[in-house]
Each structure stands twice: as structure tokens, then as C-alpha cells.
C-alpha positions in Angstrom: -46.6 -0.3 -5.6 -43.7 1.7 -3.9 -44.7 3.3 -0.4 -42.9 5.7 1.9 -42.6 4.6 5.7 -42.1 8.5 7.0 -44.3 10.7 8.8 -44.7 13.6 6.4 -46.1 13.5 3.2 -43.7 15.3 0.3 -46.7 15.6 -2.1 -48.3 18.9 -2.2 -51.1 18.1 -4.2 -54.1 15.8 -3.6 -55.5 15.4 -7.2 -56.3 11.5 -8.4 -53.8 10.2 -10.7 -54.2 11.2 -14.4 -56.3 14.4 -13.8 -54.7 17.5 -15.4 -52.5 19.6 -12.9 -50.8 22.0 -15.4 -52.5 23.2 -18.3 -50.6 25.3 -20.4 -52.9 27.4 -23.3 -51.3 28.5 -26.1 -48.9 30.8 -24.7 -46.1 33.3 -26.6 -43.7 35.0 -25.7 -42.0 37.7 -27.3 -38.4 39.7 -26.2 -39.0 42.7 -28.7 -38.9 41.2 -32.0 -37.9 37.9 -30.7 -40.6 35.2 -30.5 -39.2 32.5 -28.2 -42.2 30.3 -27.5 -45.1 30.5 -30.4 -48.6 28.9 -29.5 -47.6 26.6 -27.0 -50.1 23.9 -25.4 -49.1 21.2 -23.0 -50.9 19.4 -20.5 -49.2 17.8 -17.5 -51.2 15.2 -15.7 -51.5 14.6 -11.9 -48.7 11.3 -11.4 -46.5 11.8 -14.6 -42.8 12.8 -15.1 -43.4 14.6 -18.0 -40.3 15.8 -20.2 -39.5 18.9 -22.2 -37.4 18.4 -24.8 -35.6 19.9 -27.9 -32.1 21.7 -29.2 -30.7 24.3 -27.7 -32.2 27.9 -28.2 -35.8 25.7 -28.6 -37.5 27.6 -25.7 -37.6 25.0 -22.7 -35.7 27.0 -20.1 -38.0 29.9 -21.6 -41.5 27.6 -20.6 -40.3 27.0 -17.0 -39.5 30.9 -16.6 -43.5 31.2 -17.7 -44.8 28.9 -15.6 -42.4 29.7 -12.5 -43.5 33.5 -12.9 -39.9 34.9 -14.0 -41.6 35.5 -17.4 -45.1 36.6 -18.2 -46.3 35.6 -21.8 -48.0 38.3 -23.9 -50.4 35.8 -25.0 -52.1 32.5 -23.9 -52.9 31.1 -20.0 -51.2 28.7 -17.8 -53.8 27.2 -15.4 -52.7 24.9 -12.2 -55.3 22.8 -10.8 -55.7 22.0 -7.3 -57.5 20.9 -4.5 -59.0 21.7 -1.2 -56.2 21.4 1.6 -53.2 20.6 -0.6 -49.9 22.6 -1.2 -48.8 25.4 1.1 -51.7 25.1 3.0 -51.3 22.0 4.8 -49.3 21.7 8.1 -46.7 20.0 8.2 -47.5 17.9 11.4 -49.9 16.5 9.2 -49.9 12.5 8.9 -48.8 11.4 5.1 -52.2 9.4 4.8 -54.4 12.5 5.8 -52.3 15.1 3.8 -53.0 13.0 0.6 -56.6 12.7 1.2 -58.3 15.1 -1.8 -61.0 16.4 0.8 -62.4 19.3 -1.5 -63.2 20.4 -4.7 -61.0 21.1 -7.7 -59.6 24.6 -7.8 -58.5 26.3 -10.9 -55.8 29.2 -10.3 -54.3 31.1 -13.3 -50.3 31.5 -13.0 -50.1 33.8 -16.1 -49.4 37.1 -14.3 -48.4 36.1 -10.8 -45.2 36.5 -9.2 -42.7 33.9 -8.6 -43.1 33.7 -4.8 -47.0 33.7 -5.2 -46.7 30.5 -7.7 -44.4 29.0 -5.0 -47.0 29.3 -2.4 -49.3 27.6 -4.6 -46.8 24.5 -4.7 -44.9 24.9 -7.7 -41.3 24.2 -7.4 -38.1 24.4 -9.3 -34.8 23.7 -9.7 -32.2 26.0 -12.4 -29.8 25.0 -14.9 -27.1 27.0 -13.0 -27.4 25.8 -9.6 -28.2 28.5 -7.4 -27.7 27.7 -4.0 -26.3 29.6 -1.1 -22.5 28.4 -1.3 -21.6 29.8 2.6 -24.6 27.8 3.9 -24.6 24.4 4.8 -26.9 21.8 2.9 -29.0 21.7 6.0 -29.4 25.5 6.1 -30.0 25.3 2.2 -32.9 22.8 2.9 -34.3 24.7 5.4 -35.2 27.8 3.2 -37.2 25.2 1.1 -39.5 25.6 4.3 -39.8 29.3 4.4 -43.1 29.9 2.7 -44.6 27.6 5.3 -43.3 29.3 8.3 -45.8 31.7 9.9 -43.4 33.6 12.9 -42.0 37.5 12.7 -38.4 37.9 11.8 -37.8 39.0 16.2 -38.9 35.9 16.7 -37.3 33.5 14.6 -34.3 35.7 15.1 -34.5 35.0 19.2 -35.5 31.1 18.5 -37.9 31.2 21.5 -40.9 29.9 22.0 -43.4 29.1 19.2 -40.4 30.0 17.0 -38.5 27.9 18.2 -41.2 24.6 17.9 -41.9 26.0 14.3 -38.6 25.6 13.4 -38.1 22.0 15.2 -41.7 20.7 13.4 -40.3 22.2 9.7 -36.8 20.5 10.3 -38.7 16.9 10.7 -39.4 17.1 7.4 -36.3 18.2 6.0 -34.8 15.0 8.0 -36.6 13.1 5.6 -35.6 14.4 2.8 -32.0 14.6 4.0 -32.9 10.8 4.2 -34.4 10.5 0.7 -31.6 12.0 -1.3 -29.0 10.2 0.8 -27.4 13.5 2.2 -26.6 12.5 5.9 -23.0 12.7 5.3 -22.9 16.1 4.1 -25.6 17.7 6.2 -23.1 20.2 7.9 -21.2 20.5 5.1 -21.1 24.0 3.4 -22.3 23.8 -0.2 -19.8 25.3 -1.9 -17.0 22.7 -0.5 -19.3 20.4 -2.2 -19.1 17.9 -5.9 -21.3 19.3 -8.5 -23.3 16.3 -9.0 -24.1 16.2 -5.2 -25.0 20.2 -5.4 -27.8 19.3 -8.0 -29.0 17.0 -5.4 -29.1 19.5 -3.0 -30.8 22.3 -5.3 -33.2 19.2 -5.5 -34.0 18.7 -1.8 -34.2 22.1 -1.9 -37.0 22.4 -4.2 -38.5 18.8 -2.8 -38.9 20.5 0.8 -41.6 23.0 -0.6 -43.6 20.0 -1.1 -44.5 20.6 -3.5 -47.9 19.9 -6.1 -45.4 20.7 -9.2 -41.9 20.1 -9.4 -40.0 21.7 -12.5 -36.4 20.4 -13.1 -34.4 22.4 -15.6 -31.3 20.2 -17.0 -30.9 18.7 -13.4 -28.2 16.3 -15.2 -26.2 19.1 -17.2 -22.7 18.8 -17.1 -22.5 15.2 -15.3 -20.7 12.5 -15.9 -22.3 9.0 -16.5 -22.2 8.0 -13.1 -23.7 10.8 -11.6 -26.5 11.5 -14.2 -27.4 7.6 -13.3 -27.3 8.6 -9.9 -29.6 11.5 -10.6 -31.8 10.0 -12.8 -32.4 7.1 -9.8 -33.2 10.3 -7.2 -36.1 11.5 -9.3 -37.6 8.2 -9.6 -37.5 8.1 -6.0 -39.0 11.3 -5.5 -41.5 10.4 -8.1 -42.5 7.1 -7.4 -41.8 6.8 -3.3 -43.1 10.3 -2.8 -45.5 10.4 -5.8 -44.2 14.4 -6.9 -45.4 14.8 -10.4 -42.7 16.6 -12.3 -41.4 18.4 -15.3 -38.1 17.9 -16.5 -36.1 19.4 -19.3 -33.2 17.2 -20.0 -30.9 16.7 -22.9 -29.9 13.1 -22.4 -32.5 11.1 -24.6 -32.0 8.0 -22.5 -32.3 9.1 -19.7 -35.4 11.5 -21.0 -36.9 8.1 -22.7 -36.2 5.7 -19.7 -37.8 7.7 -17.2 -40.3 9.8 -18.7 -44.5 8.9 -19.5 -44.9 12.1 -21.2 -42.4 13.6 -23.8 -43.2 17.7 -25.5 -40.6 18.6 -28.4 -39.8 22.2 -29.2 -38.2 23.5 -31.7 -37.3 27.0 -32.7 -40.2 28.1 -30.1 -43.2 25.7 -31.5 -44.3 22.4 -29.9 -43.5 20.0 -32.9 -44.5 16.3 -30.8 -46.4 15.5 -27.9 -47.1 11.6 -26.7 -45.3 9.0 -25.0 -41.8 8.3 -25.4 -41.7 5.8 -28.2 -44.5 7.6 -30.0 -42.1 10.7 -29.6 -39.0 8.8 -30.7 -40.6 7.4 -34.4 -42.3 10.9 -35.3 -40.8 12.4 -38.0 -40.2 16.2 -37.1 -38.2 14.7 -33.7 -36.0 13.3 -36.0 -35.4 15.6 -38.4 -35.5 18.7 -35.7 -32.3 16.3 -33.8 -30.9 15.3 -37.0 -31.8 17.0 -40.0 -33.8 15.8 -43.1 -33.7 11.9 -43.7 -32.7 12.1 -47.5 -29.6 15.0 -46.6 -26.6 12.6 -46.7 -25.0 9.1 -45.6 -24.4 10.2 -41.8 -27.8 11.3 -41.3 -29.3 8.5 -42.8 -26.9 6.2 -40.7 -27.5 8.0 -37.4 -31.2 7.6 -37.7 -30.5 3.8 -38.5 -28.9 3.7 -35.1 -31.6 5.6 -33.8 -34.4 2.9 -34.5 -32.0 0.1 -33.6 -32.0 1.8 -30.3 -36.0 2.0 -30.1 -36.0 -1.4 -31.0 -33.1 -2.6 -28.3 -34.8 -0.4 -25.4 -38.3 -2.1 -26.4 -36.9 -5.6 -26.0 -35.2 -4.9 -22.7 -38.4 -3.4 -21.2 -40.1 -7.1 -22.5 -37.4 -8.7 -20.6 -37.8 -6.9 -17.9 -41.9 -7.2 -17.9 
């Protein structure tokens, strides 16, 4: 298995592997006579990338803004599962093989009505679809507010950087170091954001969200509007943050490869209902994914070709993994 050599731990939760983190209970949400998501249920497990997927106007971005707090569901509970000492609460001199020891009990806190920077502080995470970053600032400075909710010292003094301000600051920018060293941004550390390539301002709005560490990362379209190169870049970032600093995550992302190479989990929506939950090739060969993607199988010639293509692909993708096995 994959290790990290660095001092701090980016993982903000402590749960085993495979125990539910995120448990999202038929949820709905209405904008006046809209219904946008209708009985939704997933559960995200402690150690998966799990996907979000669907057309556009399906409700993903819609499910993030639930669980992030920017949108409070008239009906149904989201539930994130933590334990003792994990997320905001641990300090951040803390050594990566203590601050992943689960040393309590399983707590159970319901997101459903809380405000975005109270789900933050419980270790949940995001990135946007529009990047929203602080174009004036420098991708250092950016990175740094990723720390903010862990930073106990008045605005005097932080603003006079004396002191125990002043340490704070120093023992918060170790860790930032290291993800400045993850996402390979030591050449643009001092570089202000907005003189910065798209692709490589998704990375940032990554870090960003990466030095909250924390328990829940949620990654809306982090590859929209990419070129090939760069969505293989970013693709290869979030299996590093996944499997060398074991994040779990939940990504909406329109690129099936991508969504099928990466992913253990895969949720389809459609027109605000979960129509497929399971693994990625289970998802792939179900019925209603294809036909949500590509309309019914008996409508015409092009359909019935393009799902042809479709299971030559499942097919091709399941003999490369042999070979690669």
C-alpha cells in the first residue's frame, strides 16, 4: 500500500475503512414548484471515491449544495459520521500516525440544517464548478485560508503577527508546505492566482479544500472545461490525494472514463431521482444509465450503435485492468 513520508496527516477523519461516513436519507428539495432532487439516498463509505453522476439539470451540483449547507432540503436527513479526535479538532502539530488513530467512539452529527461554515468545521470540504478563488492572492495566501477554521488567535493579533500569532501561523503553514508539495505547486507558490492556467487554478481550489483536512472532500466537475492532458493530470492528483493521503471523496464528473477509471462507487441521477447505485461496471451495464445517457435502446440505428461502442468499451477497460492485475 501507498504511504505518505510527511509529518502531518491530511485525513480528517479516523473511521476504519468501509464504515459509512456520509449517509444521505431520502432528501428533496424543492425551489417553489421545482423539485430538483426527489427521494434521494446515498451512502458514502469511509476510503471510497465515490462519483455522482448524470446529464445536466440531473441535480448533482444541487446534492453538494445540501450536504455543504448552501441548500437545506425540505425533506429527508444527511448524517456525517465521525469519531473522537478527528476533523477540526485535531492540532495540527499532531504526528500523521497519532492523528489517524480512531481513539473514541462513533459520533453521529446531522448536517441537514447547519450552516456552511459549521459543516466546514466538522471536516467537510469542497471545491465549485466555477472556481472561486481569490484572483489578487497568491496560491500560497489562497492555501492558507484553507487553515482558517483551525486558527484560534483575535484578528489584533494575527494582524500584528507577534507572538503566539505569529507561531500559529508558522505551525499552520507546515502543513500547507505539504500540500504545496502534493499537488506539485512549488513553482507557482508566489504567483498570484489569477496570472494563472485554468487547469492549474483547479488544482489550487483543490489544495485549497485539501488543507481543511478534511474527513469529506466534495469535488464538483473539478475537470470541467479541461483539455485531455490536464483532466489526466487532474484525475492523477486525486488519486494521490486519495490513496497517499487516504481523503475519502465525492466527485461529480462528466467524463465517464475518467468517472469509471477512478471511482469504487458510482450514484446516477436523473431528472432529480437516484436511478443506479453500485460499482462502476455494475453502473455501466444497468439499463436506466444507458438509456438516461442515450435514450431508449430500440429508438434508432445511432442509439443502438453507440450503445454497441459502449459495451465494447466495458469489455476493453475489463481486459486492460486483467492485464494490468
Amino acid at each position: 500500500m501507498l504511504t505518505r513520508a510527511y509529518q502531518h496527516s491530511l485525513r480528517g477523519s479516523h473511521l476504519p475503512a468501509g464504515q459509512p461516513l456520509l449517509e444521505v436519507d431520502n432528501i428533496s428539495l424543492r425551489f417553489g414548484g421545482v423539485k430538483a432532487l426527489r427521494d434521494i439516498s446515498i451512502t458514502v463509505s469511509e476510503g471510497d471515491i465515490h462519483a455522482i453522476i448524470g446529464p445536466n439539470g440531473a441535480g448533482k451540483s444541487s446534492l453538494l449544495n445540501c450536504i455543504s449547507g448552501l441548500y437545506h432540503p425540505q425533506e429527508g436527513e444527511i448524517r456525517l459520521h465521525t469519531a473522537a479526535g478527528s476533523g477540526a479538532t485535531e492540532a495540527v502539530g499532531a504526528h500523521r500516525a497519532d492523528a489517524e488513530r480512531a481513539d473514541g467512539p462513533v459520533r453521529t452529527h446531522t448536517l441537514t440544517k447547519l450552516p456552511p461554515y459549521k459543516i466546514a468545521r466538522l471536516g467537510v470540504a469542497r471545491s465549485f464548478q466555477n472556481i472561486e478563488l481569490f484572483s489578487a492572492m497568491t496560491v500560497l495566501e489562497n492555501l492558507m485560508l484553507g487553515r482558517h477554521i483551525h486558527m484560534k488567535k483575535g484578528v489584533l493579533s494575527s494582524m500584528l503577527w507577534v507572538g503566539p500569532a505569529r507561531r500559529q501561523e508558522i505551525e499552520h503553514r507546515q502543513l500547507v508546505e505539504e500540500v504545496i508539495d502534493l499537488l506539485q505547486l512549488q513553482a507557482v507558490r508566489n504567483t498570484h492566482v489569477g496570472a494563472l492556467a485554468y487547469g492549474v487554478q483547479k488544482r489550487v481550489e483543490l489544495g485549497r479544500a485539501l488543507c481543511l483536512q478534511p474527513a469529506l472532500l466534495l469535488l464538483d466537475e473539478p475537470m470541467a472545461g479541461m483539455n485531455a492532458e490536464e483532466k489526466e493530470d487532474m484525475a492523477r492528483y486525486i488519486l494521490d490525494v486519495h490513496e497517499l493521503a487516504h481523503v475519502s471523496v465525492v466527485l461529480i464528473e462528466h467524463d465517464m472514463n475518467v468517472v469509471m477509471d477512478i471511482s469504487d462507487q458510482v450514484s446516477v441521477l436523473d431528472f432529480g431521482a437516484k436511478i443506479a447505485d453500485g460499482t462502476p461496471d455494475e453502473v455501466k451495464a444497468d439499463p436506466a444509465v444507458i438509456e438516461a445517457y442515450l435514450g431508449a435502446e430500440d429508438e434508432d440505428a445511432e442509439v443502438q450503435e453507440a450503445v454497441a461502442l459502449m459495451e465494447e468499451q466495458v469489455a476493453q477497460d475489463a481486459a486492460e485492468e486483467e492485464n494490468r492485475g
